[in-house]
PQR file with spaces between the fields and no chain letter, atoms N, CA, C, O and H, PARSE charges and radii, in Angstrom:
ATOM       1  N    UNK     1      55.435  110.514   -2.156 -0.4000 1.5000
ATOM       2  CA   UNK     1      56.543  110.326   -1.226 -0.0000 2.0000
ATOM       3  C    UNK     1      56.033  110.314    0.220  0.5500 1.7000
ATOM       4  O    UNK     1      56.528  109.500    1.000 -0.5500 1.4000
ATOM       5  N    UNK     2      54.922  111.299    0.701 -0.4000 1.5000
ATOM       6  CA   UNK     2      54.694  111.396    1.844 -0.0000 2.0000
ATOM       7  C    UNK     2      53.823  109.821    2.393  0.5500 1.7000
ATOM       8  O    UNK     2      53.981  109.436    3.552 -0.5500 1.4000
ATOM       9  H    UNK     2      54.520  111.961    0.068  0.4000 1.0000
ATOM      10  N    UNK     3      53.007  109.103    1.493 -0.4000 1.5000
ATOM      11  CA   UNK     3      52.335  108.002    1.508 -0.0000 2.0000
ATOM      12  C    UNK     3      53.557  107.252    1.732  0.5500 1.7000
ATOM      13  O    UNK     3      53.647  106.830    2.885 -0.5500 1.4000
ATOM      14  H    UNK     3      52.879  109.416    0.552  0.4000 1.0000
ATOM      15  N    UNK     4      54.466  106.980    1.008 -0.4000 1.5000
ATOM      16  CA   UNK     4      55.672  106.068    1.083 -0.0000 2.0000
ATOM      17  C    UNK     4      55.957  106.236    2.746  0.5500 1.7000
ATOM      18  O    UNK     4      55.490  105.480    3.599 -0.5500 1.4000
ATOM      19  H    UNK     4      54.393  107.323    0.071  0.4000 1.0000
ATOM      20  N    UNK     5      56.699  107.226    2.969 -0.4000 1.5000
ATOM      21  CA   UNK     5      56.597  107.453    4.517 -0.0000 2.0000
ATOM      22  C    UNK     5      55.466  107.010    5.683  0.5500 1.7000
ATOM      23  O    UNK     5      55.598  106.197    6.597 -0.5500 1.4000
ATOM      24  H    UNK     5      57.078  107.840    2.276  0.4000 1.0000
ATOM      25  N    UNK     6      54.449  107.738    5.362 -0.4000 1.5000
ATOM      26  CA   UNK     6      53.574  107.066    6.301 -0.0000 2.0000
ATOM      27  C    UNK     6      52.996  105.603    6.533  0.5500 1.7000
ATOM      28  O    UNK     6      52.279  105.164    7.432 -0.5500 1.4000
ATOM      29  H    UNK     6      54.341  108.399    4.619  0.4000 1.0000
ATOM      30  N    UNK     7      53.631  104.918    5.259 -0.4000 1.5000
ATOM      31  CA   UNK     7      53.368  103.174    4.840 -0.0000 2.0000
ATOM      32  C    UNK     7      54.425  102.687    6.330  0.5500 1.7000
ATOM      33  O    UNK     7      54.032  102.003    7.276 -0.5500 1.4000
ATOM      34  H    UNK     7      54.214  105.275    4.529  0.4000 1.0000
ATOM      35  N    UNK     8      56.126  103.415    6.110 -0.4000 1.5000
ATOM      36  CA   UNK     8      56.947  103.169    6.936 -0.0000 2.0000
ATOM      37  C    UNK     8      56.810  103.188    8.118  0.5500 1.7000
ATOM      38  O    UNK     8      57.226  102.221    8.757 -0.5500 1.4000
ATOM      39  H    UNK     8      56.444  103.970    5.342  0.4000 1.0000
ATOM      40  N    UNK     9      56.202  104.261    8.778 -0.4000 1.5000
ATOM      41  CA   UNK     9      56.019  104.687   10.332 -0.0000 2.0000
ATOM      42  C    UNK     9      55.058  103.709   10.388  0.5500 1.7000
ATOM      43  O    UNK     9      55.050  103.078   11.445 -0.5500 1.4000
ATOM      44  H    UNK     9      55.864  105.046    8.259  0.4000 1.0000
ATOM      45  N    UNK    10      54.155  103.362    9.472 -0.4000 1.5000
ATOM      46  CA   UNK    10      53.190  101.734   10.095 -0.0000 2.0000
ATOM      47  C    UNK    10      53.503  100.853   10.057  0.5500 1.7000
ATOM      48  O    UNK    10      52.844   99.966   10.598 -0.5500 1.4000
ATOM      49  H    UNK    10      54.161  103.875    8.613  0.4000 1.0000
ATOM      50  N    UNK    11      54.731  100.558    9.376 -0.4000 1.5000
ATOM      51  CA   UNK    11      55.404   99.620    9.016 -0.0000 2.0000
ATOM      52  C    UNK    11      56.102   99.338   10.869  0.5500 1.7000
ATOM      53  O    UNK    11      55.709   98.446   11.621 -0.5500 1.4000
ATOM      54  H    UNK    11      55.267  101.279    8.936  0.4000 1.0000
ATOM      55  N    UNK    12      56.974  100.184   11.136 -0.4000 1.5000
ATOM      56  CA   UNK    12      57.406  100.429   12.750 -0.0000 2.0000
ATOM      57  C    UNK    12      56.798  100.177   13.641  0.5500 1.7000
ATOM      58  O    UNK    12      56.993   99.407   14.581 -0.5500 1.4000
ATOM      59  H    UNK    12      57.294  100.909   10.526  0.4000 1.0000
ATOM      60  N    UNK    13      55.937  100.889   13.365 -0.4000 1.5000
ATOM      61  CA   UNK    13      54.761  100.853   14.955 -0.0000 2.0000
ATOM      62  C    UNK    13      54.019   99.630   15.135  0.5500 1.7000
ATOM      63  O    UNK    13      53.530   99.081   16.122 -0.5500 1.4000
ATOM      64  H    UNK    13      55.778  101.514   12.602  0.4000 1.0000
ATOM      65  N    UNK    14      54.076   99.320   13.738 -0.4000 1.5000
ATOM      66  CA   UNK    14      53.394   97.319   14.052 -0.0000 2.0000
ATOM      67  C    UNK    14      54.147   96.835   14.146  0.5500 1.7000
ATOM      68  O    UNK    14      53.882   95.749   14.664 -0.5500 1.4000
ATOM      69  H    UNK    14      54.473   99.766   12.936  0.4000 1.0000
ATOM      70  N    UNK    15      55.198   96.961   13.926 -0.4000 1.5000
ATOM      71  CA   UNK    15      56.626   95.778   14.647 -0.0000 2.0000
ATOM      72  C    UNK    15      56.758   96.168   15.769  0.5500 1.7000
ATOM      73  O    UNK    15      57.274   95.302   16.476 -0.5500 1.4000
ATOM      74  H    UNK    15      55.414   97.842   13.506  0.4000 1.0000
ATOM      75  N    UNK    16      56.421   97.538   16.538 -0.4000 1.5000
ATOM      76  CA   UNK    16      56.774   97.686   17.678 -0.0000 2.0000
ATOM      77  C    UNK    16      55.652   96.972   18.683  0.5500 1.7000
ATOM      78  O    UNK    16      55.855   96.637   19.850 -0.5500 1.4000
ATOM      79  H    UNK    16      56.002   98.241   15.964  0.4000 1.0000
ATOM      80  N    UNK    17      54.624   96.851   18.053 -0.4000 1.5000
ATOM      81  CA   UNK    17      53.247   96.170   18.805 -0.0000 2.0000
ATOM      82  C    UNK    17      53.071   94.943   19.001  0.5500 1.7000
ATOM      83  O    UNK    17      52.262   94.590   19.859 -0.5500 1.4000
ATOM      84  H    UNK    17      54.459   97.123   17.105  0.4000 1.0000
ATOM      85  N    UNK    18      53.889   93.878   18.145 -0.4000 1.5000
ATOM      86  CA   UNK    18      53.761   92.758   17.097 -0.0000 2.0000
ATOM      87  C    UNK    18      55.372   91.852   17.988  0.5500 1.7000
ATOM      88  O    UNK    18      55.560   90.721   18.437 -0.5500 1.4000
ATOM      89  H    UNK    18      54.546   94.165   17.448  0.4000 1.0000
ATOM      90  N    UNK    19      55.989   92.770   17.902 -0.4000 1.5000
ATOM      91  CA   UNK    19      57.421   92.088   18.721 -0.0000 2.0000
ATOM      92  C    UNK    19      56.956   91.208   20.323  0.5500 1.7000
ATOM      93  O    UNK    19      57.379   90.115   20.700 -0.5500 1.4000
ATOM      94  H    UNK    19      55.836   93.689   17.537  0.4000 1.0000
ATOM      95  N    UNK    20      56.195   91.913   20.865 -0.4000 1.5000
ATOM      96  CA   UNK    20      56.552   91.547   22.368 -0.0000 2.0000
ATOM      97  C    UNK    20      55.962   90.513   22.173  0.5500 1.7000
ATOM      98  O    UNK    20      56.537   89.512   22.600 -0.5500 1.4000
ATOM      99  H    UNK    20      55.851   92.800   20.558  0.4000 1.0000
ATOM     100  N    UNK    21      54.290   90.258   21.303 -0.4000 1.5000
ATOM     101  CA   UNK    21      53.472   89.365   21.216 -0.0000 2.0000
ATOM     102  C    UNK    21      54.477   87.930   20.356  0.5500 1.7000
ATOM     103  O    UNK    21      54.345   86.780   20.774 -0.5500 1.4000
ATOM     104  H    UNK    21      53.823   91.071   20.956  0.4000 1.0000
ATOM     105  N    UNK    22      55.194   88.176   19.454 -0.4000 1.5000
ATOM     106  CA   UNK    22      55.962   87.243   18.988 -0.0000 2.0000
ATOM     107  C    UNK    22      56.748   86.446   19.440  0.5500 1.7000
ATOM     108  O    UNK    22      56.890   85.256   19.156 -0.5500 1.4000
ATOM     109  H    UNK    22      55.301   89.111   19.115  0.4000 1.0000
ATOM     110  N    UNK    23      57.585   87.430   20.559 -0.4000 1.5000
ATOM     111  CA   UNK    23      58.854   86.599   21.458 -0.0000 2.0000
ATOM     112  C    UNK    23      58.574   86.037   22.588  0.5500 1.7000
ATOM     113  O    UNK    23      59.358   85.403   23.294 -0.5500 1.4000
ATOM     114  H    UNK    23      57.470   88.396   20.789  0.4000 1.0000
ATOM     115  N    UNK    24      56.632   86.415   22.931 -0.4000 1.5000
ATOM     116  CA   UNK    24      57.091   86.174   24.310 -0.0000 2.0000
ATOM     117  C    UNK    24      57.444   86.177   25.486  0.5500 1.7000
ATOM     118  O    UNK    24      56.706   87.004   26.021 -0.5500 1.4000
ATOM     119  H    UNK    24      55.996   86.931   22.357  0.4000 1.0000
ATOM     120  N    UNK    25      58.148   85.748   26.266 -0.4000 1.5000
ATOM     121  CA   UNK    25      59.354   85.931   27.260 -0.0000 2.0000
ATOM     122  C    UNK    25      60.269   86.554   27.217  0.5500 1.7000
ATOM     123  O    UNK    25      60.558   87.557   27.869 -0.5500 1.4000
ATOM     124  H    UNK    25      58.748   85.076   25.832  0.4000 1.0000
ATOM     125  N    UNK    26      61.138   85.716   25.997 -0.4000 1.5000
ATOM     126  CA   UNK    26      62.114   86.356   25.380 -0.0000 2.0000
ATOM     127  C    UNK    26      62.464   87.849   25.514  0.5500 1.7000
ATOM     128  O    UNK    26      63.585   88.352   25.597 -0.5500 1.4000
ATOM     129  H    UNK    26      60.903   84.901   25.468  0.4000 1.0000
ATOM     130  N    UNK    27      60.937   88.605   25.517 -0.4000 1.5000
ATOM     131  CA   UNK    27      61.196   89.647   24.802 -0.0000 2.0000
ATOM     132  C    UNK    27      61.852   90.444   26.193  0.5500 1.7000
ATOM     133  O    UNK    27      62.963   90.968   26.273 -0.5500 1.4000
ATOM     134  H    UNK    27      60.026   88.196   25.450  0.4000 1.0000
ATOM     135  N    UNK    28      60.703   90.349   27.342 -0.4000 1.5000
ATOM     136  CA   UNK    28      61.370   90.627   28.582 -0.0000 2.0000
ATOM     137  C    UNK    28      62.881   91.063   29.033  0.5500 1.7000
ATOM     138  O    UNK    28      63.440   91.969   29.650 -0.5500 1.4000
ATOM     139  H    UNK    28      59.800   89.923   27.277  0.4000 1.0000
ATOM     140  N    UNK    29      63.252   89.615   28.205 -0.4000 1.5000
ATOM     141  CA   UNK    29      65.063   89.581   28.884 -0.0000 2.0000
ATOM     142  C    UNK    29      66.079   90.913   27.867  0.5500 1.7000
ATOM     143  O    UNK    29      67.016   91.643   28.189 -0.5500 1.4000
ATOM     144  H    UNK    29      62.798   88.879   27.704  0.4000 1.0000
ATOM     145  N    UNK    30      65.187   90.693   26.364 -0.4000 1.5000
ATOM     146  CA   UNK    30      66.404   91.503   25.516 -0.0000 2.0000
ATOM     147  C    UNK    30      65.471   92.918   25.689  0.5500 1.7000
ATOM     148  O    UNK    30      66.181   93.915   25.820 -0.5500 1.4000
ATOM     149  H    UNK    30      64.425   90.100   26.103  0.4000 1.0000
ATOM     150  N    UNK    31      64.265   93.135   25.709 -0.4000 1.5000
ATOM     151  CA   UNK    31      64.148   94.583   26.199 -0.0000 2.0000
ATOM     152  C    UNK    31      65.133   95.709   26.613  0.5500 1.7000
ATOM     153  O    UNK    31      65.293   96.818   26.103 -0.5500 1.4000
ATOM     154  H    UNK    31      63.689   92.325   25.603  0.4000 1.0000
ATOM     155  N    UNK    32      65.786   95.097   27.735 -0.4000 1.5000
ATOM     156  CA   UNK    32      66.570   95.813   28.899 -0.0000 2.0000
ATOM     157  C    UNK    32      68.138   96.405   28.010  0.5500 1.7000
ATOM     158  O    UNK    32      68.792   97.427   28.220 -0.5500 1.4000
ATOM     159  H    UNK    32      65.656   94.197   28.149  0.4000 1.0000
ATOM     160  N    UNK    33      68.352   95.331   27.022 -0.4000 1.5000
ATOM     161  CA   UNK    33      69.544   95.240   26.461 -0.0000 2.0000
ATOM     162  C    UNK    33      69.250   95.789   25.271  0.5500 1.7000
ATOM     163  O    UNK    33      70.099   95.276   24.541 -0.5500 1.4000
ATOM     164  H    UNK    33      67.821   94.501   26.850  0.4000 1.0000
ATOM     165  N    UNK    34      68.513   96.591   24.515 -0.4000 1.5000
ATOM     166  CA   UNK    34      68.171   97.386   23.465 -0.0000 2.0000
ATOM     167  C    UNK    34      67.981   98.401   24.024  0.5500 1.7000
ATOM     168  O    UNK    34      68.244   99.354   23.291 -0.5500 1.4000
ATOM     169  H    UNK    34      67.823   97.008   25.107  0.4000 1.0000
ATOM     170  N    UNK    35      67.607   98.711   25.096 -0.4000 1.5000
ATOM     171  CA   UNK    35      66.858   99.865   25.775 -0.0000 2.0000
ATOM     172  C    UNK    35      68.557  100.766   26.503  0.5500 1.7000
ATOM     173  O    UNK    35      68.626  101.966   26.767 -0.5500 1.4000
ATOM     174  H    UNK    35      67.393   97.937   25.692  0.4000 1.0000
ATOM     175  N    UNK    36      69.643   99.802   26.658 -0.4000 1.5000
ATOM     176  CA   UNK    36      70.420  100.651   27.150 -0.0000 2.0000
ATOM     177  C    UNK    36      70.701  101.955   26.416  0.5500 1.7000
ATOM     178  O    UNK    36      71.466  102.786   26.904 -0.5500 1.4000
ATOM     179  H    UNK    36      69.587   98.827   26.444  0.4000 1.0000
């Protein structure tokens, strides 16, 4: 179970790394608007 979990939190943290590089620009503008 704890492996299952820690698969997840890497699962996150590379989308969190992986997003800005994907969108772009994009990402700039909706940043602000997730972040409220």
């Amino acid at each position: 179970m704890k492996t299952c979990k820690n698969y997840l939190l890497l699962l996150i943290y590379s989308a969190i790394l992986l997003a800005p590089q994907l969108l772009g620009g994009g990402w700039v503008i909706i940043w602000p608007v997730i972040n409220k």
